[in-house]
C-alpha positions as CSV (number, residue, x, y, z in Angstrom):
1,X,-2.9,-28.0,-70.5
2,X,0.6,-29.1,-70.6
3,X,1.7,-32.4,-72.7
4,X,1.3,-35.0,-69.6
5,X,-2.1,-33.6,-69.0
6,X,-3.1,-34.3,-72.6
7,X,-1.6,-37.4,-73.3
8,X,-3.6,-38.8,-69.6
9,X,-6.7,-37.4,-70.9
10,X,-6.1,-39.0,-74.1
11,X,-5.1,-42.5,-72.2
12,X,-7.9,-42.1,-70.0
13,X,-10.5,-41.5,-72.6
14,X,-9.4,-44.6,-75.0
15,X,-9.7,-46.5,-71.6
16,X,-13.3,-45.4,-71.1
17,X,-13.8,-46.2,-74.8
18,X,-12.5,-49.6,-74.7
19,X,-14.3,-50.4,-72.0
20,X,-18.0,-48.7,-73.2
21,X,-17.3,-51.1,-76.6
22,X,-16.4,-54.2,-74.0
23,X,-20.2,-53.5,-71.9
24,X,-21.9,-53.1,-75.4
25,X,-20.5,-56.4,-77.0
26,X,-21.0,-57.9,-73.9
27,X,-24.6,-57.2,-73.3
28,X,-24.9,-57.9,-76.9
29,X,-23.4,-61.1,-77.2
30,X,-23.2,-62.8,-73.7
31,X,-26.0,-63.6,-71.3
32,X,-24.0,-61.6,-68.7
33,X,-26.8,-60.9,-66.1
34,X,-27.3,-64.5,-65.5
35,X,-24.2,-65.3,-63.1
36,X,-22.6,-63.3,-60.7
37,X,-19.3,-63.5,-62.7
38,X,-21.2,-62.0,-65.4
39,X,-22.2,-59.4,-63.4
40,X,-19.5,-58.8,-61.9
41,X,-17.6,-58.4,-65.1
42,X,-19.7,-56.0,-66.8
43,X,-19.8,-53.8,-63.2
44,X,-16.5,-54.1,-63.1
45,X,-15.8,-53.1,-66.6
46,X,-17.9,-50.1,-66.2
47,X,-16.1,-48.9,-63.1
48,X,-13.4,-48.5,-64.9
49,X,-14.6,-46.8,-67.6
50,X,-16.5,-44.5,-65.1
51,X,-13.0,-43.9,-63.4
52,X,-11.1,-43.1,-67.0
53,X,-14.0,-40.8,-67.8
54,X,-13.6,-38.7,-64.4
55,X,-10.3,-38.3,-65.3
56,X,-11.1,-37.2,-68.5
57,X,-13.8,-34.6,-67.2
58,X,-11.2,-33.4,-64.3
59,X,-8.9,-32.4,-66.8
60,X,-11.4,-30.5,-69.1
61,X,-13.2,-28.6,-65.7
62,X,-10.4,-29.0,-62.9
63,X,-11.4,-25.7,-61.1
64,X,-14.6,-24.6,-59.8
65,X,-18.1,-26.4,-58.9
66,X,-18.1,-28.9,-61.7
67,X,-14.5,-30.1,-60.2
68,X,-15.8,-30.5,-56.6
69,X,-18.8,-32.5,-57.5
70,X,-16.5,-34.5,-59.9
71,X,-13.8,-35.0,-57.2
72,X,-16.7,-36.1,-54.9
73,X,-18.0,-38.6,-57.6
74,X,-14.4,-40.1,-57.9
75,X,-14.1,-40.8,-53.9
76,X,-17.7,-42.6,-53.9
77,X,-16.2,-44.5,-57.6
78,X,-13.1,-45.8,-55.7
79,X,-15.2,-47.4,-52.9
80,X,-17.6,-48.5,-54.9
81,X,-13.9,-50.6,-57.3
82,X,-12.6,-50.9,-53.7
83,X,-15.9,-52.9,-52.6
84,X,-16.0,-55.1,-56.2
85,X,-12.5,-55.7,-55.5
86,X,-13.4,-57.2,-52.4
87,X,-15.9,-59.2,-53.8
88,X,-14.1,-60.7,-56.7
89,X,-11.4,-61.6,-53.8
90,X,-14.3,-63.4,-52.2
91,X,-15.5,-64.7,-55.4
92,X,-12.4,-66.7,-56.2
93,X,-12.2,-67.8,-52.7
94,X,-15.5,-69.5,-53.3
95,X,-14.9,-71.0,-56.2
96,X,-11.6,-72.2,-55.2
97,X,-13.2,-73.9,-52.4
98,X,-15.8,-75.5,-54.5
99,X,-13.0,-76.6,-57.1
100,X,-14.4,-74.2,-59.7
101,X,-11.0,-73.4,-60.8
102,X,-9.1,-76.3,-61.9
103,X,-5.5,-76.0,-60.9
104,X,-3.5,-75.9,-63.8
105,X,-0.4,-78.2,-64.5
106,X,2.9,-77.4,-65.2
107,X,4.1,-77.7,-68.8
108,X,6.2,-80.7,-69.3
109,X,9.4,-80.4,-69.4
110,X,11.7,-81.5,-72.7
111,X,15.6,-81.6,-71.4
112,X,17.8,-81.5,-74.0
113,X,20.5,-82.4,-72.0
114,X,21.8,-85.8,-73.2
């Protein structure tokens, strides 16, 4: 394993971290399960843990069986982001419709040309 390799598997790994500490303070402290942005959040969150964790297993096992069943588990992981991105896209929508998200107004503006 070469210096790029290890310094991705290290990236990848505090990435799945971070997010495993996010999902635990979350469900700890939030009641995330009753919206769907709360939901979504925590799905999303764990996605991309999921995805830093493949790449952390692909660089420890990148040969054989493991690797093909990992490889495999990463293609049905990017649909699976591709579908939640999708649906945050059409959660935004909605709530932009509905005038859930207040448009936010440009800061004032001080000239201090005299």
């Amino acid at each position: 394993m070469d210096y790029a390799q290890l310094a991705n598997a290290c990236a990848s790994a505090l990435v799945a971290l971070c997010c495993l500490n996010f999902a635990i303070i979350y469900h700890l402290h939030a009641p995330w399960r009753s919206t769907p942005f709360g939901r979504h959040l925590m799905t999303f969150t764990l996605a991309i843990g999921a995805l830093a964790t493949y790449t952390v297993l692909v660089t420890l096992w990148p040969d054989g069986t493991t690797a093909a069943v990992l490889r495999f588990a990463r293609t049905l992981l990017l649909l699976f982001i591709a579908g939640l991105v999708l649906q945050r896209t059409r959660m935004v929508l909605a709530a932009q419709h509905q005038g859930g998200l207040a448009q936010v107004p440009p800061p004032d503006r001080h000239d201090t040309e005299h």
